[in-house]
C-alpha distance (Angstrom), angle and dihedral (degrees) to the residues before:
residue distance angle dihedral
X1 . . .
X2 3.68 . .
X3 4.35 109.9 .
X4 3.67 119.4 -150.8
X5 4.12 107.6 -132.5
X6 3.67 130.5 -128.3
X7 3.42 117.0 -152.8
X8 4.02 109.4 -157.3
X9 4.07 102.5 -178.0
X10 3.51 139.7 146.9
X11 4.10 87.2 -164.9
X12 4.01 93.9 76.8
X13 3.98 97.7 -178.5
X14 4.14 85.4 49.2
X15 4.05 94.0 48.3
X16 4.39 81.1 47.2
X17 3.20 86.2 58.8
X18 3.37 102.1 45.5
X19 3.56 95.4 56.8
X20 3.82 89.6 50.1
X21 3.83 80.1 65.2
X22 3.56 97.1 43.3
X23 3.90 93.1 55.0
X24 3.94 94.6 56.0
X25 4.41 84.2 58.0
X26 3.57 116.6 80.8
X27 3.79 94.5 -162.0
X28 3.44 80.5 67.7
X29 4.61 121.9 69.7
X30 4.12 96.2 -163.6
X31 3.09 144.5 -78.9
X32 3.86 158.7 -65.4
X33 3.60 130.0 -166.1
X34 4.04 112.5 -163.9
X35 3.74 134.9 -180.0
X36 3.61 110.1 -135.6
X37 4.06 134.2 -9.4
X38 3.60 95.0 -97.8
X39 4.37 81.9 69.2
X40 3.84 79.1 56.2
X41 3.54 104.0 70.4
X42 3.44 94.8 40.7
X43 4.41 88.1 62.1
X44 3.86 88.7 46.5
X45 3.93 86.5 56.6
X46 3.82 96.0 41.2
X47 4.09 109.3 113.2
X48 3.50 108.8 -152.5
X49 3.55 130.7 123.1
X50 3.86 98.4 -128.0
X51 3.86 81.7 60.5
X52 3.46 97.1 48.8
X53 4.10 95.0 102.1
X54 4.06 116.9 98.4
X55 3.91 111.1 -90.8
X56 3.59 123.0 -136.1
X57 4.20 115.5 -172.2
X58 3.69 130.6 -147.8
X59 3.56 104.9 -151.7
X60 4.11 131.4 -160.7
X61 3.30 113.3 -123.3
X62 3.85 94.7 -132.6
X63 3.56 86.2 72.7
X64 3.61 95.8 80.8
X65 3.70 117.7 67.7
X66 3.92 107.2 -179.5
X67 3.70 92.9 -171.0
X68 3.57 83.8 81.3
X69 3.87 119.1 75.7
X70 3.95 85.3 -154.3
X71 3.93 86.2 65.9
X72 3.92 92.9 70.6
X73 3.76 95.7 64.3
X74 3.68 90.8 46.1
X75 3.51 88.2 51.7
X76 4.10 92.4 50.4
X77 3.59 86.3 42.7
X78 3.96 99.2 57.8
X79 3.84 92.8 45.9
X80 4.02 92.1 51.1
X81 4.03 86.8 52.9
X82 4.21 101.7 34.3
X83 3.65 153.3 16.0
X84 3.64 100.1 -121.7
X85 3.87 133.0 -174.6
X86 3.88 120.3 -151.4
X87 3.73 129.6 -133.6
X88 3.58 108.7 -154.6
X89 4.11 121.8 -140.3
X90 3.66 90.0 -153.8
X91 3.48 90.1 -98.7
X92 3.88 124.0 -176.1
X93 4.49 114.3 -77.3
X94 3.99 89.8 -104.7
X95 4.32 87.4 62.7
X96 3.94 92.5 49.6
X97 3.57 92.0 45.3
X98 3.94 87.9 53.8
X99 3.64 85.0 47.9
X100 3.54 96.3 55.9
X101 3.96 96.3 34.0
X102 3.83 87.4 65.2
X103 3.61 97.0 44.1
X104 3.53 117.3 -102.0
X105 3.77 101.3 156.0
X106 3.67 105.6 178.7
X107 4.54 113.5 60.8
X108 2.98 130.1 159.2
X109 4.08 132.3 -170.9
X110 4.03 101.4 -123.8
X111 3.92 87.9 -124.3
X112 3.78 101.5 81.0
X113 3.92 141.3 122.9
X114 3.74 114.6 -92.8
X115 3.75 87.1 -117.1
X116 4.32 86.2 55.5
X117 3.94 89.2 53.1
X118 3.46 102.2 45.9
X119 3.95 90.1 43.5
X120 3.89 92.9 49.6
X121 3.95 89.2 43.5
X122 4.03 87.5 53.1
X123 3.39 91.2 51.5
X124 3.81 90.6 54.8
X125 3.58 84.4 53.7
X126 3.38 96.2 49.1
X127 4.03 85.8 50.1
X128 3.99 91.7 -115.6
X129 3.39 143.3 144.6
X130 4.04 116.6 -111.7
X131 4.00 133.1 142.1
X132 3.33 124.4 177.7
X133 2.99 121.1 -124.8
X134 3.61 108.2 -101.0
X135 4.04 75.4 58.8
X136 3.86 90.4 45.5
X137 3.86 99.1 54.1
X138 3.90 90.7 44.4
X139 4.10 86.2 51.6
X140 3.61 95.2 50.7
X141 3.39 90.5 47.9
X142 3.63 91.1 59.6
X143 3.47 88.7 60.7
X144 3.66 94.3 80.6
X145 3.40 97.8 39.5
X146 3.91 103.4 53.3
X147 3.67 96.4 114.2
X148 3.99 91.4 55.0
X149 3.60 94.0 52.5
X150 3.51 96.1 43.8
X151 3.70 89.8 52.7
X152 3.68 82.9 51.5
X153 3.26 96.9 58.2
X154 4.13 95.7 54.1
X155 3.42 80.2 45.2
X156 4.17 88.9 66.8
X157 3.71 90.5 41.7
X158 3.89 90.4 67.9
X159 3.60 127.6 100.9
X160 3.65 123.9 -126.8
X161 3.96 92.8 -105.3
X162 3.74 92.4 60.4
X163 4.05 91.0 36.2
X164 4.25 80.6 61.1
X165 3.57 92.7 50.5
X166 3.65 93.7 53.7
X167 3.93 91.1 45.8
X168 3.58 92.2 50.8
X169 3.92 92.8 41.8
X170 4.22 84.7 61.2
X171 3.68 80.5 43.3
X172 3.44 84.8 62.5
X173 4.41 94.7 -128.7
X174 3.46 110.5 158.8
X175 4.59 117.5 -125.8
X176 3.60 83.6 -96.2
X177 4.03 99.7 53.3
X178 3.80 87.3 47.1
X179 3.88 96.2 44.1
X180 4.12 86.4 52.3
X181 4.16 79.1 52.8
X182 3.28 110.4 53.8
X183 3.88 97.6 19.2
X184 3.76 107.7 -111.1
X185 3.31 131.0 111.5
X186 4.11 131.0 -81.4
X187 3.85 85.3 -115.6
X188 3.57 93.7 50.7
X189 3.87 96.4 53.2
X190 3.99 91.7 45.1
X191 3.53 83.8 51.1
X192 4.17 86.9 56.8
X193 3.47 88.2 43.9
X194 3.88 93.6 55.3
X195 3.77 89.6 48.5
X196 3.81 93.1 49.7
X197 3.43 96.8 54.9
X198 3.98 95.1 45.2
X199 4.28 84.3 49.0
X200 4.09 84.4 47.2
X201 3.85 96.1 37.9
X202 3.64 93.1 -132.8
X203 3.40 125.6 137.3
X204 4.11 101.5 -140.5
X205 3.77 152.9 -2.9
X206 3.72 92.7 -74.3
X207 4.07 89.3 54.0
X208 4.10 92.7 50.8
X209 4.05 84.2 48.0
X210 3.78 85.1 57.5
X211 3.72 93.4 46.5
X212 3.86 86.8 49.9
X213 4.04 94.3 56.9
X214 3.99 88.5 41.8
X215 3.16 99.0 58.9
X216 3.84 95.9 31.3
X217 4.05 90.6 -131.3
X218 4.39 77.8 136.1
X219 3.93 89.0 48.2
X220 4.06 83.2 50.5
X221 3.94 95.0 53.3
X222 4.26 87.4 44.4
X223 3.55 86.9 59.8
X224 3.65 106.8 29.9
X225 3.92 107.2 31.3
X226 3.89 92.9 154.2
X227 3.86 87.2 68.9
X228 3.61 93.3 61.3
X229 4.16 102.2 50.5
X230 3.68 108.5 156.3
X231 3.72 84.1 -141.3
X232 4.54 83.1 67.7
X233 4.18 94.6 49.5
X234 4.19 88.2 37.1
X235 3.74 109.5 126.1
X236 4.09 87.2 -20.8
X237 4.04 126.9 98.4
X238 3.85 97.7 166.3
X239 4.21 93.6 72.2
X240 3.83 112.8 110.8
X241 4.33 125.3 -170.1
């Protein structure tokens, strides 16, 4: 059964082309190039009989931003209404391992063969699994590196306060130097320290100082020392960068 596509791309010239490509398939009726996936729901309520054919969307990856808890409804939303097949911006390992965590089965690197697209967008059609294999290296890559990015992503969850305490841990500051920082007590900052390490699963100091360099939150403060004022993480835990 012939789909009709969606094109949902901040690239406009690339989504043009794209439906030149779609045109020349016959499994495919047309074409329609939209701006954002609010436009989305607004085609999937349309009622019109020229829309009446099943809708498949090829989504940019720079859609998604999984920094924002809003993004995972979004996310459940789009694959209760369409098959969709990702083009991937060549995005950092932590954004393709969200991608694949929430079950987009079908993405594609946007530097592919005509024959490639329309083979990965048929299997989105077809509701089955297919990267290329740009995609497929990069995912079994991120086989062996699970553990980093999943450290990573605790890493994001922290707030600034703790973020400090970590900085000034590979600083080497003892609980009382940081305490006389950020104005809590030496108890109060071992007690951070205790819960880092049980969030990390490290067993001391010298393991959260690793965690720091892996997930280059001290490469972060090197470049970007404003974002990590004392006077932001003083008498506050809740603040998150």
């Amino acid at each position: 059964m012939q789909s009709q596509v969606i094109i949902c791309d901040q690239q406009t010239l690339y989504a043009l082309g794209c439906g030149t490509i779609i045109n020349e398939h016959p499994q495919f009726n047309g074409y329609r190039i939209i701006r954002n996936l609010t436009m989305l729901d607004e085609i999937m309520s349309e009622d019109h009989p020229s829309y009446d054919y099943p809708k498949v969307l090829v989504l940019d990856s720079g859609m998604l931003n999984f920094a924002n808890p809003a993004t995972y409804k979004i996310i459940q939303h789009l694959k209760n209404s369409v098959p969709i097949m990702v083009l991937f911006n060549d995005e950092d390992e932590v954004h393709l391992y969200h991608l694949i965590d929430h079950g987009f089965s079908v993405i594609v690197s946007r530097h592919i063969s005509e024959l490639e697209w329309v083979k990965a967008l048929t299997m989105a059609q077809q509701d089955k699994v297919y990267f290329c294999e740009t995609i497929a290296v990069k995912v079994f890559a991120l086989m062996n590196q699970m553990e980093k990015i999943k450290q990573i992503e605790i890493m994001e969850q922290l707030t600034i306060y703790d973020k400090y305490i970590l900085v000034r841990i590979c600083e080497e500051a003892s609980s009382k130097e940081i305490a006389n920082e950020v104005g809590h007590s030496k108890r109060t900052i071992e007690g951070h320290r205790t819960k880092l390490m049980q969030q990390f699963d490290v067993k001391n100091l010298a393991g959260l100082v690793k965690i720091a360099f892996l997930t280059k939150l001290y490469d972060h403060y090197l470049m970007h020392p404003s974002l990590y004022d004392v006077a932001l993480c003083n008498k506050t835990s809740d603040v998150q960068i």
